[in-house]
Biopython code that builds the backbone (N, CA, C, O; Angstrom):
import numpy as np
from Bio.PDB.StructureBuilder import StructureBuilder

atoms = [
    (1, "UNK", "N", (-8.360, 3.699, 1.922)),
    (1, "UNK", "CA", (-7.587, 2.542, 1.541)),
    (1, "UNK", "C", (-7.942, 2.046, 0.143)),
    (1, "UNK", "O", (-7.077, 1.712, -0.666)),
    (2, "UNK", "N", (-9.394, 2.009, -0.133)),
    (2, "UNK", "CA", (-9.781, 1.665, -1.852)),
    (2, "UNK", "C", (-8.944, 2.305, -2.644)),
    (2, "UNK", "O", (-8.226, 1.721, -3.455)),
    (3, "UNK", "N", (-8.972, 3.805, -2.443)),
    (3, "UNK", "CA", (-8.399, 4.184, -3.452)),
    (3, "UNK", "C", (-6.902, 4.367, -3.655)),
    (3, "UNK", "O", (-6.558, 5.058, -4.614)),
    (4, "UNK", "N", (-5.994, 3.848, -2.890)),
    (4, "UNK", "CA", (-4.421, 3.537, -2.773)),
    (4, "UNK", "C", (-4.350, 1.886, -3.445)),
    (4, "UNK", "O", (-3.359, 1.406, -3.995)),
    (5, "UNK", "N", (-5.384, 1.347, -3.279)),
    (5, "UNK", "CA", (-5.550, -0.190, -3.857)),
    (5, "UNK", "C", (-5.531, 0.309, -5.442)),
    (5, "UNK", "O", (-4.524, 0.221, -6.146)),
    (6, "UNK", "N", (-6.911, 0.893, -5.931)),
    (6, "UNK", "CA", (-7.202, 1.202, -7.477)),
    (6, "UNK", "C", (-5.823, 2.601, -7.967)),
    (6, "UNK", "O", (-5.731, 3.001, -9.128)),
    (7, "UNK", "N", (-5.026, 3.062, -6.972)),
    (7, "UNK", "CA", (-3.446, 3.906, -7.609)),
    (7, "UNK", "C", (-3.009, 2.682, -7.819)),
    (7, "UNK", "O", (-3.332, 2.387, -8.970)),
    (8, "UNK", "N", (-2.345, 1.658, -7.226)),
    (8, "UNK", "CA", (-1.888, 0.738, -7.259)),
    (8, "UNK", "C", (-1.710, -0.247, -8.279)),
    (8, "UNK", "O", (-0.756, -0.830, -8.795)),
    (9, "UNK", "N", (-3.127, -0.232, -8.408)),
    (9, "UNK", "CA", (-3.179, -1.687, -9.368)),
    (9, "UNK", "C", (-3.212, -0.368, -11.225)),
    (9, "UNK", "O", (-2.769, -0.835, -12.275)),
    (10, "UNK", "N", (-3.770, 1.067, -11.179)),
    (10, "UNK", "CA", (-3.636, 1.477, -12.394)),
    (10, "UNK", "C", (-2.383, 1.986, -12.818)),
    (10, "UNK", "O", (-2.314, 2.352, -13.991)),
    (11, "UNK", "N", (-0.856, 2.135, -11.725)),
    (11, "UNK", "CA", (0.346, 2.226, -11.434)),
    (11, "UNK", "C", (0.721, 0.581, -12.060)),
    (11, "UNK", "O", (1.406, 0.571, -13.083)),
    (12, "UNK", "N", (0.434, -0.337, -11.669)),
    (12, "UNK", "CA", (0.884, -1.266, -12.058)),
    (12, "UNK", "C", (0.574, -1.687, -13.686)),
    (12, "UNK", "O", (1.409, -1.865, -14.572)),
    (13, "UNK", "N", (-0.607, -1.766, -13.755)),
    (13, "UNK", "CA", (-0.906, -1.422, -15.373)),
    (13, "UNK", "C", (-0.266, -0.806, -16.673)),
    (13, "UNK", "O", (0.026, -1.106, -17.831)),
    (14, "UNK", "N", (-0.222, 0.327, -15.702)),
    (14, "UNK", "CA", (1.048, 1.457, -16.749)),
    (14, "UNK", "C", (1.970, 0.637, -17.315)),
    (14, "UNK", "O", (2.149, 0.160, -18.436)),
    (15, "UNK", "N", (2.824, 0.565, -15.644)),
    (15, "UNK", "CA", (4.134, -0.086, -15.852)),
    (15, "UNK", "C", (4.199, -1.196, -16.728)),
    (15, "UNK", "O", (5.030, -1.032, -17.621)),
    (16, "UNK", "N", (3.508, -2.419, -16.767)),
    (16, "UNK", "CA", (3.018, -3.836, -17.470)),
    (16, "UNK", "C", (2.952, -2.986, -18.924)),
    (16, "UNK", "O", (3.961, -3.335, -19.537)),
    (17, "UNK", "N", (2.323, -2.182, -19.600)),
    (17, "UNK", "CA", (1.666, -2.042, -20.889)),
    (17, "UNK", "C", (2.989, -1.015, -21.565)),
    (17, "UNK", "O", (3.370, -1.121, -22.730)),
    (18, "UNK", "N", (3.607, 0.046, -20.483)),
    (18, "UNK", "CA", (4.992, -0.208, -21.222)),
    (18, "UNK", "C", (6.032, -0.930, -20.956)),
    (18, "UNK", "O", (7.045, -0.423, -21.438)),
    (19, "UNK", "N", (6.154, -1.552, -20.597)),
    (19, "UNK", "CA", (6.940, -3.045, -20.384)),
    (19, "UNK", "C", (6.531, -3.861, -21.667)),
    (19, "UNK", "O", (7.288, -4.608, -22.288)),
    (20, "UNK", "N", (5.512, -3.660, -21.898)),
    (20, "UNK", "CA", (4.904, -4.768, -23.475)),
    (20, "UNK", "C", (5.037, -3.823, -24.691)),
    (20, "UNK", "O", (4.920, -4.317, -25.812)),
    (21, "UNK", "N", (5.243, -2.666, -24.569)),
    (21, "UNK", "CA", (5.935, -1.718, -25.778)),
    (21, "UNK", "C", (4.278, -2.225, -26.790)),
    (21, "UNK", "O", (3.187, -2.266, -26.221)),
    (22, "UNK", "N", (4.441, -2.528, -28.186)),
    (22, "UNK", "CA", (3.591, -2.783, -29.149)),
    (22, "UNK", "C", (3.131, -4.654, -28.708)),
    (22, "UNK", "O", (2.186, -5.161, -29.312)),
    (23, "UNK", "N", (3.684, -5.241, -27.954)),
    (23, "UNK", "CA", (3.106, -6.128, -27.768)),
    (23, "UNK", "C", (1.419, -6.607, -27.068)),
    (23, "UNK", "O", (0.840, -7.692, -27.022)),
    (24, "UNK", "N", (1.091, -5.405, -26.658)),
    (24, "UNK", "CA", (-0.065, -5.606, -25.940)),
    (24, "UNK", "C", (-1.330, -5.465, -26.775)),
    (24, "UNK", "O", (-1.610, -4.565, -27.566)),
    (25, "UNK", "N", (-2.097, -6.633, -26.406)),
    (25, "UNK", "CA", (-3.617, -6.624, -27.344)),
    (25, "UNK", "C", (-4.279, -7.201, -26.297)),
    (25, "UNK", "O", (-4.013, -7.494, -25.131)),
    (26, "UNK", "N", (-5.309, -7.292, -27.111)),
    (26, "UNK", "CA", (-6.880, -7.803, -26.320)),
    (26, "UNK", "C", (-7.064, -9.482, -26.163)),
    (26, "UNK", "O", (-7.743, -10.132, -25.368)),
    (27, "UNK", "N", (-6.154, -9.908, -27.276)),
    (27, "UNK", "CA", (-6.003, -11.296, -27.793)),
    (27, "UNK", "C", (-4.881, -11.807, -27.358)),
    (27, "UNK", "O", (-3.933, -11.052, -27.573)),
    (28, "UNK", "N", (-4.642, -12.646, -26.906)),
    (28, "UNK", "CA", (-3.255, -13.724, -26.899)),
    (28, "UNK", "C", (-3.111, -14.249, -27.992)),
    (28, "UNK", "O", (-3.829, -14.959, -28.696)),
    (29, "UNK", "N", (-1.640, -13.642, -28.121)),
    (29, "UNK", "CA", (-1.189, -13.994, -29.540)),
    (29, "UNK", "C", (0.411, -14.345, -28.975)),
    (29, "UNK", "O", (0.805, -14.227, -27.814)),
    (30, "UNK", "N", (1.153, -14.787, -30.107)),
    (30, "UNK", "CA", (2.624, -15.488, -30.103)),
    (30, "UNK", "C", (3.069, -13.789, -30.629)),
    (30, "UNK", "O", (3.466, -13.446, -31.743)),
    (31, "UNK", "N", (2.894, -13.130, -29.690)),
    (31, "UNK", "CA", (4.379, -11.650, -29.730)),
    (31, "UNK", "C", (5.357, -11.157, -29.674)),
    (31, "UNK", "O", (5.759, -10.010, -29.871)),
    (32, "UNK", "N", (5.988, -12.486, -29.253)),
    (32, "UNK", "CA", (7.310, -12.276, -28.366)),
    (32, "UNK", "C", (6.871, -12.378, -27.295)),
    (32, "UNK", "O", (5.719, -12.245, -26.881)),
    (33, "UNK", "N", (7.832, -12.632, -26.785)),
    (33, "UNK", "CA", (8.013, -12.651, -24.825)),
    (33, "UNK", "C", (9.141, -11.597, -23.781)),
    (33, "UNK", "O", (10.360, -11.554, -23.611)),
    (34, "UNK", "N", (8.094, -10.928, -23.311)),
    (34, "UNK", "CA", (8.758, -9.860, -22.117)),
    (34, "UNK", "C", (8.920, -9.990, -20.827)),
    (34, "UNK", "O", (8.032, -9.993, -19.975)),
    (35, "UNK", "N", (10.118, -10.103, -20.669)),
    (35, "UNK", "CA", (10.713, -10.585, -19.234)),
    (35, "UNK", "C", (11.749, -9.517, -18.256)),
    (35, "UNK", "O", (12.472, -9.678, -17.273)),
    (36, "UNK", "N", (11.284, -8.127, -19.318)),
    (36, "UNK", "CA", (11.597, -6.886, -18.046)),
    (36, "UNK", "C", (10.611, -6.333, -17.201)),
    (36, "UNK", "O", (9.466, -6.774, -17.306)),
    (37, "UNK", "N", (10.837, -5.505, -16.439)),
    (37, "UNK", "CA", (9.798, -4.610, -15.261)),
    (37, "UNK", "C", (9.350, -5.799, -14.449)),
    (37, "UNK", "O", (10.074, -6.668, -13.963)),
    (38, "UNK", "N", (7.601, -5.661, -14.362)),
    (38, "UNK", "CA", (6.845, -6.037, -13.994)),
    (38, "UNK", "C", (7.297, -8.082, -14.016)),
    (38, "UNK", "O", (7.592, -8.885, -13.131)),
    (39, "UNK", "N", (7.139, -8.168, -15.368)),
    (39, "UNK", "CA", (7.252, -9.346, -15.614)),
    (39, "UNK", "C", (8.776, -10.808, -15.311)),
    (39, "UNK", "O", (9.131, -11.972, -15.497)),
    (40, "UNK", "N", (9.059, -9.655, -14.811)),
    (40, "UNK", "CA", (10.853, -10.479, -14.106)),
    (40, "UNK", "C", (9.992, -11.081, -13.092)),
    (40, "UNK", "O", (10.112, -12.305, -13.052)),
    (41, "UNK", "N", (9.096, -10.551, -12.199)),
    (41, "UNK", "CA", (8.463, -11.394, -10.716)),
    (41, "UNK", "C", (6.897, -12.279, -11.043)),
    (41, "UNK", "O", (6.243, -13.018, -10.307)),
    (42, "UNK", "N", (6.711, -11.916, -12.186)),
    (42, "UNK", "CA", (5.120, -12.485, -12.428)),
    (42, "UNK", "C", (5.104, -12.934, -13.752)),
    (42, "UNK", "O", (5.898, -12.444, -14.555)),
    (43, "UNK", "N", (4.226, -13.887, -14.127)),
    (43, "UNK", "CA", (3.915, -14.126, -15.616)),
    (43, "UNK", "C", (2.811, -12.903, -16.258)),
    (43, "UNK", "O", (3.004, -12.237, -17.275)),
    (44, "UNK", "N", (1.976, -12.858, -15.615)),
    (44, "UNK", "CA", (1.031, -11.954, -15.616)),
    (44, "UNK", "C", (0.539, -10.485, -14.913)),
    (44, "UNK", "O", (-0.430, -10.591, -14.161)),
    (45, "UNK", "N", (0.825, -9.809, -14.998)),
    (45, "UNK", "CA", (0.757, -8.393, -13.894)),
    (45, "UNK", "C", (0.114, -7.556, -14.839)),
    (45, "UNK", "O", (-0.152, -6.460, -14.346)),
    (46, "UNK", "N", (-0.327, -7.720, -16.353)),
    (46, "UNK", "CA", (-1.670, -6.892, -16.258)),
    (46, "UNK", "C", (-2.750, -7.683, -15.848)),
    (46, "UNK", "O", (-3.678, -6.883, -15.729)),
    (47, "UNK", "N", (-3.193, -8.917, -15.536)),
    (47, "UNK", "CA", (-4.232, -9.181, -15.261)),
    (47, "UNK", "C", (-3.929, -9.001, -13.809)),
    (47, "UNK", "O", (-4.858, -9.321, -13.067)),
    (48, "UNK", "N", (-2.579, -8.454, -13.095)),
    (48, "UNK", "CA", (-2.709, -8.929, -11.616)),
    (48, "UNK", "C", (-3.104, -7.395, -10.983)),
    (48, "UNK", "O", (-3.509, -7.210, -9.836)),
    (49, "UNK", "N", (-2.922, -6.518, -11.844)),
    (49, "UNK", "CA", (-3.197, -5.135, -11.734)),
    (49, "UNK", "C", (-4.759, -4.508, -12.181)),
    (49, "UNK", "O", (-5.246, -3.403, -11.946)),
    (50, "UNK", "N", (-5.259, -5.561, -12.840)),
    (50, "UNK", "CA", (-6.743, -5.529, -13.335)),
    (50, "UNK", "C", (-7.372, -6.021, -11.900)),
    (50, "UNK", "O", (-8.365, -5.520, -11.373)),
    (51, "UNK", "N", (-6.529, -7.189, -11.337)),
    (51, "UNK", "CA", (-7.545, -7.350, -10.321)),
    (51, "UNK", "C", (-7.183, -6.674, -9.099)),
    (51, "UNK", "O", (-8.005, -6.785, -8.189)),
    (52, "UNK", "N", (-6.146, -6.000, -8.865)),
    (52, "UNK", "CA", (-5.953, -5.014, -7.818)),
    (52, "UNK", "C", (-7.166, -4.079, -7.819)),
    (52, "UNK", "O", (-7.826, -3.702, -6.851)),
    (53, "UNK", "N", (-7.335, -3.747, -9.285)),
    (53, "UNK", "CA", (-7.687, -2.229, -9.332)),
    (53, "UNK", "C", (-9.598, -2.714, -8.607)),
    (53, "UNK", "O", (-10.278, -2.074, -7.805)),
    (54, "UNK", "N", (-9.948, -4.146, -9.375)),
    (54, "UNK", "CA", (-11.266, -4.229, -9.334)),
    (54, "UNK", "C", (-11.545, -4.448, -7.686)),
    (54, "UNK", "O", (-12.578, -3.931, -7.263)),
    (55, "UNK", "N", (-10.536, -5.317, -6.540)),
    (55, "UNK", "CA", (-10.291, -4.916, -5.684)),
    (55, "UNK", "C", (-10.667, -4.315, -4.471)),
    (55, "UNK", "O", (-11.256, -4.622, -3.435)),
    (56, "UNK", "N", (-9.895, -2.972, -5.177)),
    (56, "UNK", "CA", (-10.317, -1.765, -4.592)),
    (56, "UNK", "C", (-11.693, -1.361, -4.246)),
    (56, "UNK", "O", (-12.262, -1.108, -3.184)),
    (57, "UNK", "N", (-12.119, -1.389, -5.752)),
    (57, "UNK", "CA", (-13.415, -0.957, -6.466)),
    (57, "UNK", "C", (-14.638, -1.756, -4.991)),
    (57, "UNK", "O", (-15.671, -1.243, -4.561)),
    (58, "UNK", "N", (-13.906, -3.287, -4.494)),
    (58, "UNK", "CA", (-14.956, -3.960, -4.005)),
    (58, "UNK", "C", (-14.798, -3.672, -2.615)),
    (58, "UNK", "O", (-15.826, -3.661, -1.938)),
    (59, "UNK", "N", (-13.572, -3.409, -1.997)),
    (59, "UNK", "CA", (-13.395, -2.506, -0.821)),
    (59, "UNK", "C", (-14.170, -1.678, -0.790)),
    (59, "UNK", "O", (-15.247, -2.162, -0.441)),
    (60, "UNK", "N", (-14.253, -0.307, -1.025)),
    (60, "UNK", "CA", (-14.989, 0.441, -1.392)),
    (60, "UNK", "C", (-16.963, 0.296, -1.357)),
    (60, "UNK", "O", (-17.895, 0.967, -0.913)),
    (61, "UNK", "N", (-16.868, -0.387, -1.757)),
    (61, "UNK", "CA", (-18.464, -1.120, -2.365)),
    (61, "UNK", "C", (-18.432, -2.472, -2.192)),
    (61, "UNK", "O", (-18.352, -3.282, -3.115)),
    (62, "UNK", "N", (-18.514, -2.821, -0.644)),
    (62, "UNK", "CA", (-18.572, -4.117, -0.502)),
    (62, "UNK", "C", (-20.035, -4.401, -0.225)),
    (62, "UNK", "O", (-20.834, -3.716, 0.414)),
    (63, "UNK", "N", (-20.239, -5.739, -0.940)),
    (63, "UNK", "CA", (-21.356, -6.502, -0.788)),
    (63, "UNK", "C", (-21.521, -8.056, -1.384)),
    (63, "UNK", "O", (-20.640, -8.580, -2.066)),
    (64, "UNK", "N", (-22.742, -8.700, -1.037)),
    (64, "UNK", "CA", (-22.533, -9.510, -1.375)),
    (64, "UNK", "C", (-22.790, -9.610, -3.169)),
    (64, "UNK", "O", (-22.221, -10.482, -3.825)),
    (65, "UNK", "N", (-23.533, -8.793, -3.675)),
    (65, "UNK", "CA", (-23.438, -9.157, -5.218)),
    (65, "UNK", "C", (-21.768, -8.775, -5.917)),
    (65, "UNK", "O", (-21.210, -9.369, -6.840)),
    (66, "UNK", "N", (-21.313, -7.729, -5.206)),
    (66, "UNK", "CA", (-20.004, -7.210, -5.891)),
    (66, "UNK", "C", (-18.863, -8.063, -5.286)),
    (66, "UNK", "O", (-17.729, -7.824, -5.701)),
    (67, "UNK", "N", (-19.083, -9.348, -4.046)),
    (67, "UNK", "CA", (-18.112, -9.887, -4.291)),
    (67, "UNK", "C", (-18.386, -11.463, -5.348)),
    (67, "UNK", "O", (-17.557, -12.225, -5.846)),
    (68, "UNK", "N", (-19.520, -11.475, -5.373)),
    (68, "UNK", "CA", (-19.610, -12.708, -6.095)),
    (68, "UNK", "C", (-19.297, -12.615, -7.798)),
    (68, "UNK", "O", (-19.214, -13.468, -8.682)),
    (69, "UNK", "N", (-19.171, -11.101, -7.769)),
    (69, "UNK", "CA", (-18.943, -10.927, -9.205)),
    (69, "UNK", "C", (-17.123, -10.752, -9.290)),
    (69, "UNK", "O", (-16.284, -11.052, -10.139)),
    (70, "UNK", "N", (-17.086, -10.241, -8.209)),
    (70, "UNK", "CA", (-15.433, -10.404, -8.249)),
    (70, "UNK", "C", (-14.659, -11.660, -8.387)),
    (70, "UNK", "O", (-13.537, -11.797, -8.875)),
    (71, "UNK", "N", (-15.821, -12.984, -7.631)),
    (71, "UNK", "CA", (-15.289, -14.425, -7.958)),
    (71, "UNK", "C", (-15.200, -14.599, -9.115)),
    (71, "UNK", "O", (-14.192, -14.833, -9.782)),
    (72, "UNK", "N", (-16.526, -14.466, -9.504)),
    (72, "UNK", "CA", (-16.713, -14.665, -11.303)),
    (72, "UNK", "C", (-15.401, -14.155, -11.764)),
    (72, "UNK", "O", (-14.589, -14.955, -12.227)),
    (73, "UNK", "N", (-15.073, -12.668, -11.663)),
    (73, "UNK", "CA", (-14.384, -12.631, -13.034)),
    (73, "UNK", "C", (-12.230, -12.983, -12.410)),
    (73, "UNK", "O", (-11.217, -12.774, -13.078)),
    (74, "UNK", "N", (-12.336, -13.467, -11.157)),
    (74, "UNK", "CA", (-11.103, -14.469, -10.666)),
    (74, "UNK", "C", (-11.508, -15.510, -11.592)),
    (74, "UNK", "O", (-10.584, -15.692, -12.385)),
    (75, "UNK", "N", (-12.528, -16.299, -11.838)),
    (75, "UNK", "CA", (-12.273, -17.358, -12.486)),
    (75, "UNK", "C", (-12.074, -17.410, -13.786)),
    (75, "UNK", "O", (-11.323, -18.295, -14.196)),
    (76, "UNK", "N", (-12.494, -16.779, -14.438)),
    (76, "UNK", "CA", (-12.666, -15.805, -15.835)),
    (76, "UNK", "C", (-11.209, -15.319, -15.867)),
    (76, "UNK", "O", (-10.695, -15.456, -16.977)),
    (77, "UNK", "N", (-10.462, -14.813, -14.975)),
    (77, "UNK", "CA", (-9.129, -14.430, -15.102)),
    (77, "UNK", "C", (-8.353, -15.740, -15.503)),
    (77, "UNK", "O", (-7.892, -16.031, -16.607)),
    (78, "UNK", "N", (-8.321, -16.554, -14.171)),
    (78, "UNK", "CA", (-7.725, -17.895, -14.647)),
    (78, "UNK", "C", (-7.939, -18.427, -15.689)),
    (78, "UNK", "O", (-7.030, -18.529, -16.512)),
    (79, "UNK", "N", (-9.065, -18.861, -15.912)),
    (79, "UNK", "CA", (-8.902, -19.290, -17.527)),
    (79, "UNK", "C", (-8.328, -18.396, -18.056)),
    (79, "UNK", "O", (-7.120, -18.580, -17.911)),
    (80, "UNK", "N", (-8.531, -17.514, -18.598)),
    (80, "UNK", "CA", (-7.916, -16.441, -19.680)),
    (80, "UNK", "C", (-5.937, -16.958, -19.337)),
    (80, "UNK", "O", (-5.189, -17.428, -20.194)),
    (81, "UNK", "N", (-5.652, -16.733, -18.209)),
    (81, "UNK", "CA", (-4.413, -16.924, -18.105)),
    (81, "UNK", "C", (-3.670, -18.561, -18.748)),
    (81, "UNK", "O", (-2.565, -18.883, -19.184)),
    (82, "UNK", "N", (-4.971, -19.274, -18.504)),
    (82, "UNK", "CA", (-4.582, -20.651, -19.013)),
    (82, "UNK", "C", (-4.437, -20.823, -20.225)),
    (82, "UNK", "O", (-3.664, -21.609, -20.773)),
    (83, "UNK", "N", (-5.476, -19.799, -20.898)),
    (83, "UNK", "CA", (-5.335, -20.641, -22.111)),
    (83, "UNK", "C", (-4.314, -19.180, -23.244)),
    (83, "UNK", "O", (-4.267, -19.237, -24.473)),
    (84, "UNK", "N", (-3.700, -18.149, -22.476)),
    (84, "UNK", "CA", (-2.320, -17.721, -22.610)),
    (84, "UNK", "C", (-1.154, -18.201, -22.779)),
    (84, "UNK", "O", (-0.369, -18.171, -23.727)),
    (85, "UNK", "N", (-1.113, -18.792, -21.432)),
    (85, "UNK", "CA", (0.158, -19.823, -21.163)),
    (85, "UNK", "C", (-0.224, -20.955, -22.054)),
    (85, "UNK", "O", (0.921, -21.335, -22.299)),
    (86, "UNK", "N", (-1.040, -21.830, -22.765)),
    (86, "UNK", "CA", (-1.518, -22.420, -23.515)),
    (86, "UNK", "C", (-0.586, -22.039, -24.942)),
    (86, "UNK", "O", (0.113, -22.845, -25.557)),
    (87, "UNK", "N", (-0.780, -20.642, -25.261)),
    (87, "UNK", "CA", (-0.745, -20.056, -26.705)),
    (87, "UNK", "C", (0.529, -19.786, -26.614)),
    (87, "UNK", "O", (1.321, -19.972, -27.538)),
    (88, "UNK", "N", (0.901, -19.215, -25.226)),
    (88, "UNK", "CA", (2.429, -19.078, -25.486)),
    (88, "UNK", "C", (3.340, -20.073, -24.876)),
    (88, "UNK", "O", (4.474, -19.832, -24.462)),
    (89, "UNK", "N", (2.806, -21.075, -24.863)),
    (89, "UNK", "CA", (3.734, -22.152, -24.536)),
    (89, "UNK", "C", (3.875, -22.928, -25.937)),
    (89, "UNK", "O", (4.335, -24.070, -25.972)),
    (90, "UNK", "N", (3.488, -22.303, -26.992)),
    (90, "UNK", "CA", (4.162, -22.807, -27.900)),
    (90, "UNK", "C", (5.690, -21.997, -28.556)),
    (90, "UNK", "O", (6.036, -22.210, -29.718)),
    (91, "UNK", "N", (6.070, -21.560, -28.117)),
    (91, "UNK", "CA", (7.511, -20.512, -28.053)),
    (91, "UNK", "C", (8.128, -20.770, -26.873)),
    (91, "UNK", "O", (7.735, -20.546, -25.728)),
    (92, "UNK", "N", (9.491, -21.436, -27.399)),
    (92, "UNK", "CA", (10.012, -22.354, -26.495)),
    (92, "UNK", "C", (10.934, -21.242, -25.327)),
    (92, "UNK", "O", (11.371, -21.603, -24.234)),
    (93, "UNK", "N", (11.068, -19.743, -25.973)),
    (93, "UNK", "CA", (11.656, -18.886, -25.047)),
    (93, "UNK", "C", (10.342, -18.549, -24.004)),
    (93, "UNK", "O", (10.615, -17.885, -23.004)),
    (94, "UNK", "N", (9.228, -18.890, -24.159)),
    (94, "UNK", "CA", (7.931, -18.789, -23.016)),
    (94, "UNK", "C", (8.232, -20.006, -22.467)),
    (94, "UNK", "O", (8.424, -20.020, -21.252)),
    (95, "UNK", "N", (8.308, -20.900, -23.002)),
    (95, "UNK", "CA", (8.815, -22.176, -21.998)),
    (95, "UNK", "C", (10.129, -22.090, -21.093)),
    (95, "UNK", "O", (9.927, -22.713, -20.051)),
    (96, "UNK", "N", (11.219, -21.611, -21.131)),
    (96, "UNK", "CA", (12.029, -21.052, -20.357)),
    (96, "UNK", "C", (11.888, -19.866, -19.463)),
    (96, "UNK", "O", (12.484, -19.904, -18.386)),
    (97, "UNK", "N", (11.000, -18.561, -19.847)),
    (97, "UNK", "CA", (10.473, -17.625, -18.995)),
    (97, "UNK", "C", (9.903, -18.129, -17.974)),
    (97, "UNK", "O", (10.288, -17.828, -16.845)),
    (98, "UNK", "N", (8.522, -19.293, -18.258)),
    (98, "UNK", "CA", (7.632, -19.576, -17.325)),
    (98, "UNK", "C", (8.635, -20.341, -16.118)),
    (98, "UNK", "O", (8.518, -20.274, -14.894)),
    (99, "UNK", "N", (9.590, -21.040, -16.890)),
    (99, "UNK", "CA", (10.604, -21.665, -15.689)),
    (99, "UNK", "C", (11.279, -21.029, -14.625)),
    (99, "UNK", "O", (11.444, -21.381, -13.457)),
    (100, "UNK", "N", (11.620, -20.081, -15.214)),
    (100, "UNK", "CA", (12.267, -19.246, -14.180)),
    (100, "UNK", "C", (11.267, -18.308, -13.444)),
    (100, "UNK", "O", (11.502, -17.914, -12.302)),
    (101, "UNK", "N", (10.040, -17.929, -14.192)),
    (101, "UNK", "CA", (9.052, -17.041, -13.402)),
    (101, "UNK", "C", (8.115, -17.811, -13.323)),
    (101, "UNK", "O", (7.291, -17.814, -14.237)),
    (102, "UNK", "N", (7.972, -18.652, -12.254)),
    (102, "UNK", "CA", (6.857, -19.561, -11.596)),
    (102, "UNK", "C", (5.857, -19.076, -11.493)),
    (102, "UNK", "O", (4.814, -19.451, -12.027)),
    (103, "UNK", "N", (6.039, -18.000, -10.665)),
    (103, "UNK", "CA", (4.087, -17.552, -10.419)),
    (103, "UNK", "C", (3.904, -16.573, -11.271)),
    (103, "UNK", "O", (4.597, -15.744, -11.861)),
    (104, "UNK", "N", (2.101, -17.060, -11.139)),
    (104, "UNK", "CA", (1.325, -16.508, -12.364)),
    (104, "UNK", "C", (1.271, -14.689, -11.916)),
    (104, "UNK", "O", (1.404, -13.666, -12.587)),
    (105, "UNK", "N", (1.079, -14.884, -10.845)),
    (105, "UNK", "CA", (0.551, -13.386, -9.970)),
    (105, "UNK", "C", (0.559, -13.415, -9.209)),
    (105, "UNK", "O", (-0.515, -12.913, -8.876)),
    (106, "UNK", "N", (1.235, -13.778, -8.105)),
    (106, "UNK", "CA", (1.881, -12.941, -6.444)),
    (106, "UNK", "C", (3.115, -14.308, -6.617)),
    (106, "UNK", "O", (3.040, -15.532, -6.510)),
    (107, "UNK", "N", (4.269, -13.296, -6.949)),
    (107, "UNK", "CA", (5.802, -13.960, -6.172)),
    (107, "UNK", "C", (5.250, -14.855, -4.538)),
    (107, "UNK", "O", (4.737, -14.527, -3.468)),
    (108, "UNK", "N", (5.597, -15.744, -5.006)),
    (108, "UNK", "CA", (5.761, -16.664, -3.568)),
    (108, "UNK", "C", (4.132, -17.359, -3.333)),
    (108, "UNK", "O", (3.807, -18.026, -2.350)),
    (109, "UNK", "N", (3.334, -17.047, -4.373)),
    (109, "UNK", "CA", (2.219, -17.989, -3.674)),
    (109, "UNK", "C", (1.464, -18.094, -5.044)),
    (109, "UNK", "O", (0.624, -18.994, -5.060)),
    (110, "UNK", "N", (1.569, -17.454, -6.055)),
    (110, "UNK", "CA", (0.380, -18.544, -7.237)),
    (110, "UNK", "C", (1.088, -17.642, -8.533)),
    (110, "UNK", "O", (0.742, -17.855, -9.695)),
]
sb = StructureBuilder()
sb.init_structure("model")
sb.init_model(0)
sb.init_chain("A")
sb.init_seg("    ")
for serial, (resi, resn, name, xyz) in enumerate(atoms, 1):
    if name == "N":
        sb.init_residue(resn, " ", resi, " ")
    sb.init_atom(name, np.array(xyz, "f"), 0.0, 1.0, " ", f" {name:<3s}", serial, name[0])
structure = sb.get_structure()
């Protein structure tokens, strides 16, 4: 099962990073805004595919240090996502995306 989790989430990745064509970096930056593939149901689906994949990784290798590090870097995700939506909420076509695509990372619950 781990490793249909970590196809999954590096399947989803793909898809997200060409979906972002030259838009994708390490940095949040004002790039434009992409609202095909992945990103029609989520604001975020490479970080939601980063944490599929890590996941897996903790399926696999469960314990208690590897899930407390998995909290860590959930929270570490969120911020990062905040202060995204932060950077690109100054581009008023990200202010209309985020409207229509509510959740950050799972359709129907966040």
């Amino acid at each position: 099962m781990s490793d249909t989790v970590v196809l999954l989430g590096i399947v989803g990745s793909g898809s997200a990073a060409i979906t972002l064509r030259r838009s994708d970096d390490c940095l949040p930056a004002l790039r434009g805004v992409t609202t095909d593939g992945l990103y029609r149901r989520v604001r975020h689906p490479m970080y939601l595919s980063s944490i599929v994949i890590r996941l897996g990784y903790l399926i696999r290798h469960a314990s208690a240090h590897n899930s407390v590090v998995f909290a860590i870097m959930m929270l570490l995700y969120l911020k990062r996502m905040d202060y995204e939506d932060c950077i690109m909420g100054q581009d008023d076509r990200y202010v209309g995306y985020a409207r229509r695509v509510r959740f950050r990372l799972v359709p129907g619950l966040y």
